[in-house]
FIKOLZA-1660 file (N, C-alpha, C; in steps of 0.1 Angstrom, whole numbers, plus 5000, padded with zeros to 4 digits):
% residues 88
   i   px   py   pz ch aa at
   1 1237 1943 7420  A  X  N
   1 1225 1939 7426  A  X CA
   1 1214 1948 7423  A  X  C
   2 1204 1944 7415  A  X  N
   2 1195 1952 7411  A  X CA
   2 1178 1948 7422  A  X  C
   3 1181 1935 7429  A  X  N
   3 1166 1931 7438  A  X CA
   3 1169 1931 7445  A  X  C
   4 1157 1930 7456  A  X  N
   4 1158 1920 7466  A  X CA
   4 1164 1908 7467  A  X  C
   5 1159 1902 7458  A  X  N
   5 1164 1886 7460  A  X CA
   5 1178 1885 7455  A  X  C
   6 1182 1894 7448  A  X  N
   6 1199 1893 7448  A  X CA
   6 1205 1895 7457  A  X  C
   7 1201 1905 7461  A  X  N
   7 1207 1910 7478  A  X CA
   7 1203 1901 7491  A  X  C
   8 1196 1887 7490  A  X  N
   8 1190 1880 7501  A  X CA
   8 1203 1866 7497  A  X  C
   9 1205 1870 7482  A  X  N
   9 1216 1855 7479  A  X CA
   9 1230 1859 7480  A  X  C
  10 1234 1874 7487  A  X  N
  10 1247 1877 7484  A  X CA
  10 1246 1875 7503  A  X  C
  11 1265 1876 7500  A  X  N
  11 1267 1880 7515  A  X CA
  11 1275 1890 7516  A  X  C
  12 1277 1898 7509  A  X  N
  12 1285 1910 7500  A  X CA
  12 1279 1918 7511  A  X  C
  13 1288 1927 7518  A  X  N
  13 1279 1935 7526  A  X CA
  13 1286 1950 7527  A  X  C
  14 1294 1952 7508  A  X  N
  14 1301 1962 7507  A  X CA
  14 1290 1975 7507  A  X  C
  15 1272 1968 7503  A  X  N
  15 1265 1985 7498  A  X CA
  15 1264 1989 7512  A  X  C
  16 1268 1985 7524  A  X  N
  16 1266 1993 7535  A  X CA
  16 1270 2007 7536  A  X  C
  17 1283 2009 7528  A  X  N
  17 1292 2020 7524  A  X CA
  17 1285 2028 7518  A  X  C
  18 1275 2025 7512  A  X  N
  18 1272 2033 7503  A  X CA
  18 1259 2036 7505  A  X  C
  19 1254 2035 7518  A  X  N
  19 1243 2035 7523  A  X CA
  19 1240 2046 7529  A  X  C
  20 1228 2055 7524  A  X  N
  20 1227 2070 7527  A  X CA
  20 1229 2072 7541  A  X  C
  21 1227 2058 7554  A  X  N
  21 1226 2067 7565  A  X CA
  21 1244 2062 7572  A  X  C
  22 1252 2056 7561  A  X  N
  22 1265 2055 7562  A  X CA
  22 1271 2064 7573  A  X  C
  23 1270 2074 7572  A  X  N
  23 1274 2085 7582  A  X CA
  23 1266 2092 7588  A  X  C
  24 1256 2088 7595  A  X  N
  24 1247 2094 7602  A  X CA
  24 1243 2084 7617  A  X  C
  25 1239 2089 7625  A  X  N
  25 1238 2083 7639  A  X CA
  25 1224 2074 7636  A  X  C
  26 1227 2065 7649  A  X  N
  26 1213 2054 7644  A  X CA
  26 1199 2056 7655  A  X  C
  27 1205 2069 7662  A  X  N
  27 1188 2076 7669  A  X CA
  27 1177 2069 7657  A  X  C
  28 1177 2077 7649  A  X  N
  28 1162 2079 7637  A  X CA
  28 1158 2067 7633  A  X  C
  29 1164 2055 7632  A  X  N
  29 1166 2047 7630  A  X CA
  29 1162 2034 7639  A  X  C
  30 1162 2042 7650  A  X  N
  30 1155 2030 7660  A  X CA
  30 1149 2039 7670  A  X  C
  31 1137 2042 7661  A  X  N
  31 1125 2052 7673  A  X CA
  31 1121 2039 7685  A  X  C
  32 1122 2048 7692  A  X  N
  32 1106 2041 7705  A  X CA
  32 1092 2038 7699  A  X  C
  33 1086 2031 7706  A  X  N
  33 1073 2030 7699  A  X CA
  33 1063 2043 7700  A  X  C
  34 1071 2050 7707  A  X  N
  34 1060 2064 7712  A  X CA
  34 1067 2075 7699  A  X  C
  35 1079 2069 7691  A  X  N
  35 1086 2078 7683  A  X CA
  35 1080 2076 7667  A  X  C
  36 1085 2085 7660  A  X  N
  36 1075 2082 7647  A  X CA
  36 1093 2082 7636  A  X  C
  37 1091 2069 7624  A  X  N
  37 1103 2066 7614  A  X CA
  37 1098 2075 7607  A  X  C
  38 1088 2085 7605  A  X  N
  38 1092 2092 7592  A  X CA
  38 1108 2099 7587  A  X  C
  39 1115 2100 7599  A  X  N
  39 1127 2109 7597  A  X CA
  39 1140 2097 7590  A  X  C
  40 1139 2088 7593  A  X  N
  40 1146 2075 7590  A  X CA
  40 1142 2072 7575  A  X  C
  41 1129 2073 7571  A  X  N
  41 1118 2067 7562  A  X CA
  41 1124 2077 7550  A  X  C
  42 1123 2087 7554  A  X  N
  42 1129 2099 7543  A  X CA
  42 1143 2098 7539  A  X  C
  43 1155 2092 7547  A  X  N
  43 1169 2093 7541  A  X CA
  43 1169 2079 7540  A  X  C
  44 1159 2065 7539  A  X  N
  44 1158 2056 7530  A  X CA
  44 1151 2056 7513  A  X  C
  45 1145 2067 7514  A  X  N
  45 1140 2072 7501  A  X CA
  45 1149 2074 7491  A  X  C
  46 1157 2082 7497  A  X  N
  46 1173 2088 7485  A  X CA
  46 1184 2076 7487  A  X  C
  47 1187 2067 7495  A  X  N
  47 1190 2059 7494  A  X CA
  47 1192 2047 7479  A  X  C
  48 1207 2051 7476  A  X  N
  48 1207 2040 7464  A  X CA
  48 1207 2023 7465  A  X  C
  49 1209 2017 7477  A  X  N
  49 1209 2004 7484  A  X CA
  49 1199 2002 7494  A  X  C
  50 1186 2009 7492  A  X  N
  50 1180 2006 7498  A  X CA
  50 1173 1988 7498  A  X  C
  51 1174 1983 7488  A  X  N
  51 1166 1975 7487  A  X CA
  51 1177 1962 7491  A  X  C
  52 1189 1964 7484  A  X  N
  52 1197 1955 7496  A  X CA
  52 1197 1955 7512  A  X  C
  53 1198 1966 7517  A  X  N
  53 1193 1969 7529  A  X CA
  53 1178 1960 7535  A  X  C
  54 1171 1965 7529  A  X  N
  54 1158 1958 7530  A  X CA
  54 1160 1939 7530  A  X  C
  55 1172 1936 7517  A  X  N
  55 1169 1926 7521  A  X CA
  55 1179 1919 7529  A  X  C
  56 1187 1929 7534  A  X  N
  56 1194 1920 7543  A  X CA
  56 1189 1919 7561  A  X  C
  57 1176 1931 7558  A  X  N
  57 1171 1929 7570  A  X CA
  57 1160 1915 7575  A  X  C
  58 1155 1913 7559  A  X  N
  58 1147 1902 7560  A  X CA
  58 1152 1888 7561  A  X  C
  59 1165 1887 7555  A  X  N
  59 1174 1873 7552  A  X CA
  59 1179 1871 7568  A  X  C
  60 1179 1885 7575  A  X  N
  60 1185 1878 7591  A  X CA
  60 1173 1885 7599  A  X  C
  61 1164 1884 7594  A  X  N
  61 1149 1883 7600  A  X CA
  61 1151 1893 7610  A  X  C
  62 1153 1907 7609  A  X  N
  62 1158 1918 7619  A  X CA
  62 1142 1922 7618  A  X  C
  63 1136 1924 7628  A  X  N
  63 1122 1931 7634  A  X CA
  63 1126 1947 7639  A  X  C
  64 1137 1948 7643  A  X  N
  64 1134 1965 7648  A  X CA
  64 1147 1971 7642  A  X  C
  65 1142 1985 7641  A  X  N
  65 1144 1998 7635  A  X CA
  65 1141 1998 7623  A  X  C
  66 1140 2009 7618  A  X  N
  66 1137 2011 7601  A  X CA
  66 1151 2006 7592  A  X  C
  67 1148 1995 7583  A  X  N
  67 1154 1991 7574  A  X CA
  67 1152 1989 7558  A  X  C
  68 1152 1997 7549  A  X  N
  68 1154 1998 7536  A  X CA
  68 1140 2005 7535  A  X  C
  69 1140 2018 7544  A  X  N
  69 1122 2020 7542  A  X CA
  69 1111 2019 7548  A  X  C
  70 1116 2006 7553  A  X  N
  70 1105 1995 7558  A  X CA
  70 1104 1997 7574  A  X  C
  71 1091 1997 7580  A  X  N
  71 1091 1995 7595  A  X CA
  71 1092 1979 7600  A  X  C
  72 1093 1980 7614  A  X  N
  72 1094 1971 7624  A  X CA
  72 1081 1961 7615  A  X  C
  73 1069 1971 7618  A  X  N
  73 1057 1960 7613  A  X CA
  73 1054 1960 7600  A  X  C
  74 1058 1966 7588  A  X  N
  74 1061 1963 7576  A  X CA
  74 1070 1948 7572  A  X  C
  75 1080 1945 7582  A  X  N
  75 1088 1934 7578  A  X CA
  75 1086 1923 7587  A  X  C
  76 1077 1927 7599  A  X  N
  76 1073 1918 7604  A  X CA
  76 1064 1907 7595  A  X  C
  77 1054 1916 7588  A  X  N
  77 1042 1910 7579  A  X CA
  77 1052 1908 7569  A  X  C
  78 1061 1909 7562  A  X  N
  78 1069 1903 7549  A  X CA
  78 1073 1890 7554  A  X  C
  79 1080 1891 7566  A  X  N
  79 1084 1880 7570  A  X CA
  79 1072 1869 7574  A  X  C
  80 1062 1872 7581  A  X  N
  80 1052 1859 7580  A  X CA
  80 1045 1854 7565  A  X  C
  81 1052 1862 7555  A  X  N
  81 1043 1860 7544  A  X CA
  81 1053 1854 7535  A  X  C
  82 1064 1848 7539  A  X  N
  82 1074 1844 7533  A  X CA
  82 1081 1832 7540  A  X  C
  83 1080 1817 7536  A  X  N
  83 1086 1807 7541  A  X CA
  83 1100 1813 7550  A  X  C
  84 1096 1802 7560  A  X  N
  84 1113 1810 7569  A  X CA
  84 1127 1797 7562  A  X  C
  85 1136 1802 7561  A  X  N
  85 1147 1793 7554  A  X CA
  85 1154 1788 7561  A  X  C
  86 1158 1773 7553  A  X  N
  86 1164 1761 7563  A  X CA
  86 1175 1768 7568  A  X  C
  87 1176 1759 7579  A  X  N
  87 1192 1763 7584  A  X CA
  87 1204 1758 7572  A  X  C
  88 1218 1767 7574  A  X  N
  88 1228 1762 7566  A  X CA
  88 1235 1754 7574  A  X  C
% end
């Protein structure tokens, strides 16, 4: 899986494993709104699955915590800027 859009057509959910915050607690990851993602933002950077990540947050339309990088209101605005998909 080298995109997004590969990662939005898979249901393969092996890159979790391999997912830099694989072993790490999900505090940073889901600040308060009084809390700031840079700390989350930074161990999505070195992240090699980040972009699957990303898109598996958008494919099940997940609005909170930091995912593949991305904030709450980063994928909020991806997601209105992108048809929502039929039901299966």
């Amino acid at each position: 899986m080298n995109t997004i859009l590969d990662a939005l057509a898979s249901n393969d959910r092996g890159w979790t494993e391999r997912a830099a915050c694989a072993d790490l607690g999900t505090t940073r990851f889901f600040p308060s709104e009084s809390e700031s993602s840079v700390a989350a933002i930074v161990v999505c950077e070195q992240c090699p699955v980040s972009s699957q990540c990303l898109g598996y947050a958008l494919a099940h339309r997940i609005v909170d915590g930091v995912w593949g990088g991305t904030t709450k209101r980063e994928r909020v605005r991806m997601l209105r800027m992108r048809p929502k998909q039929p039901a299966a």
